[in-house]
Each structure stands twice: as structure tokens, then as C-alpha cells.
N, C-alpha and C positions, 0 to 999 in steps of 0.2 A: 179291303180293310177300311172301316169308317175312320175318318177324318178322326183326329184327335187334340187338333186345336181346337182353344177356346178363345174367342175375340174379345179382348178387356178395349174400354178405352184408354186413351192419351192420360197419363199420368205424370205430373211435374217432377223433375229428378230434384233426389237428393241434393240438398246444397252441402259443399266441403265439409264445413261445420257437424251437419248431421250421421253425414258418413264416418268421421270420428267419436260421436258420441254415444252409437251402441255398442255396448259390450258383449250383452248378452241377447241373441235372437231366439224367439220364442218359433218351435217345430210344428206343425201340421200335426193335430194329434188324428195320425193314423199306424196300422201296421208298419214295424222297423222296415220290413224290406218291402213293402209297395211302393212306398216313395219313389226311390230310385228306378225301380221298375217302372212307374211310370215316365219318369223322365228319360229310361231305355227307350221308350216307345215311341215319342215322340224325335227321340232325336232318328229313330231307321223312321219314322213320316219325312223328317225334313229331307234323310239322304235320299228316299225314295222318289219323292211328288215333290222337292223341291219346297220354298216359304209358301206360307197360307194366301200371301198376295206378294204382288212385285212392285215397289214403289218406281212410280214415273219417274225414267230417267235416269233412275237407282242405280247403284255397280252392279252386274253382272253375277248371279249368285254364284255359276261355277266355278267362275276367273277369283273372287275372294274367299269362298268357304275351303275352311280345312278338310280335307278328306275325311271321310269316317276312319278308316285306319288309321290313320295318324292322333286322329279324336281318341278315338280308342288306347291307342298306347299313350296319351296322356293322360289317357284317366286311370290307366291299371299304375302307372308311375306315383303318380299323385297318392294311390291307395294304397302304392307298396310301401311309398314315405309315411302314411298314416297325418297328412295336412289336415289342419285345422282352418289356417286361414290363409288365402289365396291373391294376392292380388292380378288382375287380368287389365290388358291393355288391350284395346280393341274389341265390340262389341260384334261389329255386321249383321250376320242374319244369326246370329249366338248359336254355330255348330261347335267351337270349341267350349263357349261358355256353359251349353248344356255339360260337355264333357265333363268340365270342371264342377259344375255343381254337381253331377252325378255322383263322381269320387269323392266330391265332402258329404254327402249322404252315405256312401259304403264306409267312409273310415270309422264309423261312428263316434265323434267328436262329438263333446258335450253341446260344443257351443259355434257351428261352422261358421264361417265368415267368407265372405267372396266380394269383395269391393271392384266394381269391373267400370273402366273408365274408355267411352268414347264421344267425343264433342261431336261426331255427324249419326249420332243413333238416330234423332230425332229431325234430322233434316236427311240426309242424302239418301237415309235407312229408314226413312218415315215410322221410326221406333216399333219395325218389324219384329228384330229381334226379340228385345226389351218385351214383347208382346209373347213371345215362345217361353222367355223364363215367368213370364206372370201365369200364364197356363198351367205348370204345373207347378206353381207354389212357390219356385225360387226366388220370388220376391222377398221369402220370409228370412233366406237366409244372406241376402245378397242386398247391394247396394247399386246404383247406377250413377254415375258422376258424369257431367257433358259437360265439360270443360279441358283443355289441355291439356295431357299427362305430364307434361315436363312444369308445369305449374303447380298442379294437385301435388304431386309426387314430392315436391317440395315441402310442401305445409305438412303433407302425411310423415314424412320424414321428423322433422321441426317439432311435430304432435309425440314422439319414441311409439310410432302405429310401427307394430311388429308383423311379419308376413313369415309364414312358413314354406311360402314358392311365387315366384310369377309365372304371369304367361306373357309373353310380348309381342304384340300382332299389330302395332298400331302403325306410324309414319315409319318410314323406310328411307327418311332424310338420316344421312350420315349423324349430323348435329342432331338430331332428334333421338334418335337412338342411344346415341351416346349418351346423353341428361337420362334418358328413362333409367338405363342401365346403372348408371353411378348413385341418382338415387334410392335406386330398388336393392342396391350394394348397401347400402346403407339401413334401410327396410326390411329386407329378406335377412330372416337371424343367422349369425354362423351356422355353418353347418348345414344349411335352406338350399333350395336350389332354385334357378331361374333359366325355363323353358321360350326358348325362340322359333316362330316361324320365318321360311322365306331367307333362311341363311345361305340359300344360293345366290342370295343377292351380292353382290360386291358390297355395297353401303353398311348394310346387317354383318355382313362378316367381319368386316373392318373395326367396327364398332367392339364387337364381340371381342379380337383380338387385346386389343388395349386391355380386356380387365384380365384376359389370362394370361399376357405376358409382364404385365405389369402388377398386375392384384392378387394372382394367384388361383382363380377362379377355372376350375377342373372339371372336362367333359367326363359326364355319370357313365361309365363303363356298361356297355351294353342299352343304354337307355333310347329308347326311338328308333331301336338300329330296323325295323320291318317296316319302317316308314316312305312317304313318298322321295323320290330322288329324279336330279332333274336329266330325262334322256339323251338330252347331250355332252352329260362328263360325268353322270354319276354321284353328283352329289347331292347331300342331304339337305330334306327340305325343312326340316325341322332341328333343333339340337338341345338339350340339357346341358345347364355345368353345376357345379358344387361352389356353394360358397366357401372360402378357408373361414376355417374356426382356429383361434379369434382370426377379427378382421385383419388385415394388414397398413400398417399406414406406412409404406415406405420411403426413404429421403428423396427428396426430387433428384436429390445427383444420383439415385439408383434409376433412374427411368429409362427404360429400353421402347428403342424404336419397334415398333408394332407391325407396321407395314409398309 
């Protein structure tokens, strides 16, 4: 099968500001279903042959990328919800983030939106990834932010920037997670849901914990259940939950101990 990257250069990311100022992004005028089939394409190149180069030094692609199966059930999730707009935490070598753009391409959404924020695209990932969604177009529908999530995530919040799902891949610091999550509570509309990798982590689960004992935030019945699990206890390496509609803001003297 010939190669299907295309090599773009180095492109200055989005500054905050920008990534809240389109509203509306303008499509590739091509056939409705090529798009995303080409974006199929390349994502079975990356599971297959691995990124188009490997940055010196870089993480290890197998030890950070999502599996395609798991890629995969977030994007038929994504498509069953019918998302619009996406926010994604962690970029890497963009096997989820293909994922994600793929299913804002199948929902047929007037106007998709994918704001995907990671501060070492461009250094640890020598804007590998960021390089896989320019190849096929998701430029047009996506943003890149290299700056801190627990920062951004703040102003996007601050901005009433509305999300119909996340994905969260980024720091797997307890406190890190936690900020992402509470903002993205806030972000992602009632009703929205927010997709987690790497929840076999203690750190990730903990985190997680707090918004559904406390917030009220419900794992999607069936969702990700084919996915990867870790072979020594069987647990799952990915998770969805459901935001409550409406939000809940409840008394601090309601607050249950988590973990």
C-alpha cells in the first residue's frame, strides 16, 4: 500500500484567542463520504507502519498511542451521539485525534469543531501528529493549542465555549486531571459526555471518582465495553460518562468522600 502521508511544514499553533473566534469552519469541497474515508486510510497507515518519522528521543509510539480498537469505538460513540464539537486533550502521534475527526466528518454536522490541545506537540512530538491531521484536511476543521490544558480550559470555560464531548489523554497527575475534568464539567453541555484514557491508572480513576460521586456524572451503559483492558485485573483502559442535565451544583456539606 503506497504511503499516504503528506509532509506539510511546521505551522505556528493557534493562539487561545483564535481558537475561540471561529465559529464557523469552512469543509474541503469534496465528495460527503471521501473525506472521512480518507482519513480511514491513514489512520489503518499509522496502525500499520507506525508515524511517517519518529522524533529523536520522542515517547515511544506503541507505549502512547491509543489502540485502533479503542480508536475505533470512540469514534462509532462519537457518531452515535451525533457531536458537533469536540474538545480533545492530548495530541501524540494523533491516533485518537484522527479518530475524532473522522466521526465529526461521519455526523454530518453543519459546522464540526475539534479544538485539541497539547503543549509538547511541537517539542517532545516534534509536531508529528499535528502533521497526520494536516494531511488530510483536519486542519480545516480543528484547532491546535500548545499550551496547558488546565490554563486554556479555563478561559475556554470564562469564553461560555460549548463542547458536545471530550477526550482526555493528557497529564495523568492526580491534580491535573482533576482541573481538566471540572473545567470540561463545565464546557461539555448537560447531557455531553467525556471520554477517558488510561483509567487503569490509580491517578485517572481517582480523579474520575469525585465527579461521579459527587457531580453526578454516569458511565454510558455499554460504551467502550470491546476495548483494551489491563491483563492483570481486567480493567478498562478507556471509559465514557454522561454529564447530568442540568448541571448540579451541590452544598459543600453534601460532599461525599470519593476515595
Amino acid at each position: 500500500m503506497a504511503a499516504l502521508y503528506v509532509t506539510v511544514g511546521h505551522v505556528p499553533c493557534p493562539q487561545p484567542e483564535e481558537a475561540r473566534l471561529v465559529n464557523s469552519i469552512p469543509q474541503p469541497d469534496e465528495a460527503a463520504g471521501e473525506w472521512p474515508e480518507r482519513v480511514a486510510a491513514v489512520r489503518r497507515q499509522l496502525t500499520e507502519h507506525g508515524p511517517p518519522r519518529s522524533p529523536r528521543g520522542g515517547p515511544d509510539f506503541a507505549t502512547v498511542t491509543l489502540p485502533e480498537r479503542d480508536c475505533d469505538q470512540i469514534r462509532d460513540l462519537l457518531v452515535e451521539e451525533r457531536v458537533g464539537t469536540v474538545v480533545e486533550i492530548g495530541l501524540a502521534y494523533a491516533s485518537s485525534a484522527l479518530a475524532i475527526g473522522e466521526a465529526l466528518l461521519r455526523t454530518g454536522s453543519r459546522n464540526p469543531r475539534h479544538v485539541v490541545i497539547d503543549p509538547f506537540q511541537h517539542t517532545a512530538y516534534d509536531g508529528v501528529g499535528w502533521e497526520l491531521m494536516r494531511s488530510v484536511g483536519l486542519d480545516d476543521i480543528a484547532e491546535l493549542v500548545t499550551e496547558p490544558s488546565q490554563r486554556f480550559l479555563a478561559r475556554l470555560a470564562d469564553a461560555g465555549f460549548v463542547a458536545d464531548a471530550a477526550f482526555v489523554d493528557g497529564s495523568h497527575h492526580f491534580h491535573n486531571v482533576f482541573v481538566d475534568l471540572h473545567f470540561l464539567g463545565e464546557i461539555v453541555r448537560p447531557g455531553g459526555i467525556v471520554l477517558l484514557d488510561d483509567l487503569w491508572w490509580p491517578s485517572v480513576n481517582a480523579a474520575v471518582a469525585y465527579f461521579e460521586t459527587n457531580l453526578g456524572w454516569r458511565p454510558v451503559p455499554g460504551a467502550l465495553a470491546d476495548g483494551t483492558t489491563d491483563p492483570a485485573n481486567g480493567k478498562p483502559r478507556t471509559g465514557a460518562y454522561r454529564l447530568p442535565d442540568p448541571h448540579p451544583t451541590p452544598h459543600f456539606k453534601q460532599f461525599r468522600p470519593f476515595c
